[in-house]
N, C-alpha and C positions, 0 to 999 in steps of 0.2 A: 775754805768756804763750802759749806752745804749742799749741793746743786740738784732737785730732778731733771734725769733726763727726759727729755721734751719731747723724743719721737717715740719712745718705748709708753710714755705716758699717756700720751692721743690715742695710742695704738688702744690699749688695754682700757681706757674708758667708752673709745669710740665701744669695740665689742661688748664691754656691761651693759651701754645705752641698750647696742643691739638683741643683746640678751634681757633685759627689762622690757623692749617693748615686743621682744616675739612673746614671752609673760603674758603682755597684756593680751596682747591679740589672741591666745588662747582664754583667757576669760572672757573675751568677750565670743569667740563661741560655747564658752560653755554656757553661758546666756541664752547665745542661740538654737542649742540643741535643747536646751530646757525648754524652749518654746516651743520647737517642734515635736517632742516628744508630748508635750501637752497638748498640743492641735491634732496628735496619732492617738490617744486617750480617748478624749474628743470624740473623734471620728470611730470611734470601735462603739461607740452607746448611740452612736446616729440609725436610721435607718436604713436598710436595705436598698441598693443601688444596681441598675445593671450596670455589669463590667463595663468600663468604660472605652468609648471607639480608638484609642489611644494607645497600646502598651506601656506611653512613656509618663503617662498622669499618676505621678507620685503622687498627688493629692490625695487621691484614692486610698493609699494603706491603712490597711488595718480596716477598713470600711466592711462589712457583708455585703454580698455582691453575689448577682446571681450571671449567667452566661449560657449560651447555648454554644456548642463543639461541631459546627455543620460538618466540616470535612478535617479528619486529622492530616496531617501535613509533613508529620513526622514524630518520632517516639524516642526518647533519651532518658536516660537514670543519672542520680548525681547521688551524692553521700547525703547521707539526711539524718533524721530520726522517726518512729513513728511519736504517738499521743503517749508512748507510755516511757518515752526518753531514750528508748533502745538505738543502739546507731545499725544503719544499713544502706538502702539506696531508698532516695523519693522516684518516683516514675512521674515524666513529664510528657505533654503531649503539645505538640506545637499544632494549635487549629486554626482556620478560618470561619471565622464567626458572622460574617456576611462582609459586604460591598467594601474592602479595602481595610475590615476589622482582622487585627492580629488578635490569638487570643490564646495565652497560653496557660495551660491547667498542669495543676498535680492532684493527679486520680488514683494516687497510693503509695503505699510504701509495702517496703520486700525485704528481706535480707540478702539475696543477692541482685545483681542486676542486671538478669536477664529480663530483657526485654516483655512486658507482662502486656498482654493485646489489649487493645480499649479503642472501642467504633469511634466513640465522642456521645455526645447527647448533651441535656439542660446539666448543667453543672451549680450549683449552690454552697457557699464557704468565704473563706477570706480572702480578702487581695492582701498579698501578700512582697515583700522585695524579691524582684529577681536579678540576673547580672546585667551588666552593664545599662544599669539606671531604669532597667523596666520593672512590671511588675509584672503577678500573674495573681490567677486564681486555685486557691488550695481548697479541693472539694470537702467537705465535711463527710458525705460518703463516700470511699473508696469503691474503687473497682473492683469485678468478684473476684477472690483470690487473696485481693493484696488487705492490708489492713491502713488505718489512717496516717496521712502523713502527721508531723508536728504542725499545730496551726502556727501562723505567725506569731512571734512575742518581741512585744516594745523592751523588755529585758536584752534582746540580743542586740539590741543598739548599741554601739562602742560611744560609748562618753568618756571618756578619759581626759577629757582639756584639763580642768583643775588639777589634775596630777601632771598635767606638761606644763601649768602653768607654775606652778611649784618648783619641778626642776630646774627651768630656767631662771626664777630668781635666786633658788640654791646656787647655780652653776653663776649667776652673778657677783653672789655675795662670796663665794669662793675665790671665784679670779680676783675681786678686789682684796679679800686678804692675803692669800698667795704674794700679789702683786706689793703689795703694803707690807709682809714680812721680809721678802728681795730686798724694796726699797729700805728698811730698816739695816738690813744684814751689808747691803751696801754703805750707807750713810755710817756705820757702826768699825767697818773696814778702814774709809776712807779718815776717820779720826785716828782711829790709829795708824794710821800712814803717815799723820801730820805730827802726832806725839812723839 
């Protein structure tokens, strides 16, 4: 008599279920990123805002934004590009923009990253993402010296859900055949054991 086995078979469904519905759950952010990425669109044809009292107001990206640099607080470089796609260093300045405002700028880009001096002053450009969930401000005019950094682009956004949502129902539909040719190869075994 014919038999599947019952725990190899929960086993291997339970995982496809789990593999369909992480699937889903990546479209439905890809939903969500499409919405956000339309609310950042959006927000780049709005008007001009001052930088907000906040660092951590995502809302803000991609907004124009203006900002004044009272006291610079500290100076860093990171890998970047300028406007013309070149890669090198951005130059950052970490400011205090008044009464408990953080406010942090990019007043240029360099090819290397020595440290390029900037007092602060009125700052005008984008707000832009920075690390760990803040943002900043990327000045439109650079510092004397250095030339512009890359403005922010809704392009550098990683979308990729549909293509993870893809793989795991590939990786579903896999395991069930895999599993379904085993079961054959077994069942195919087992007749001839009996014959």
């Amino acid at each position: 008599m014919r038999r599947i086995p019952l725990i190899p078979t929960i086993i291997v469904l339970l995982a496809v279920a789990t593999m369909i519905a992480l699937g889903m759950w990546q479209l439905r952010r890809a939903d969500e990123k499409a919405a956000l990425i339309a609310r950042y669109e959006l927000a780049s044809r709005l008007p001009a805002i001052d930088f907000p009292a906040t660092n951590t107001d995502t809302s803000a990206l991609f907004r124009r934004a203006s900002g004044v640099c009272l006291t610079v607080e500290g100076l860093t470089a990171r890998a970047g590009s300028n406007r013309a796609g070149d890669t090198g260093f951005r130059h950052l300045a970490q400011c205090r923009a008044g009464e408990g405002i953080d406010l942090t700028v990019d007043y240029g880009w360099s090819r290397k990253p020595d440290e390029a001096p900037w007092g602060g002053g009125a700052v005008t450009g984008v707000i832009g993402p920075d690390a760990d969930h803040k943002i900043l401000l990327v000045a439109d005019t650079p510092a004397p010296g250095l030339e512009a950094s890359a403005a922010p682009d809704m392009r550098n956004i990683p979308d990729n859900h549909l293509g993870y949502a893809i793989q795991w129902f590939c990786f579903a539909t896999a395991a069930l055949v895999i599993y379904g040719l085993a079961l054959r190869r077994r069942l195919v075994a087992s007749e001839g054991n009996q014959g």
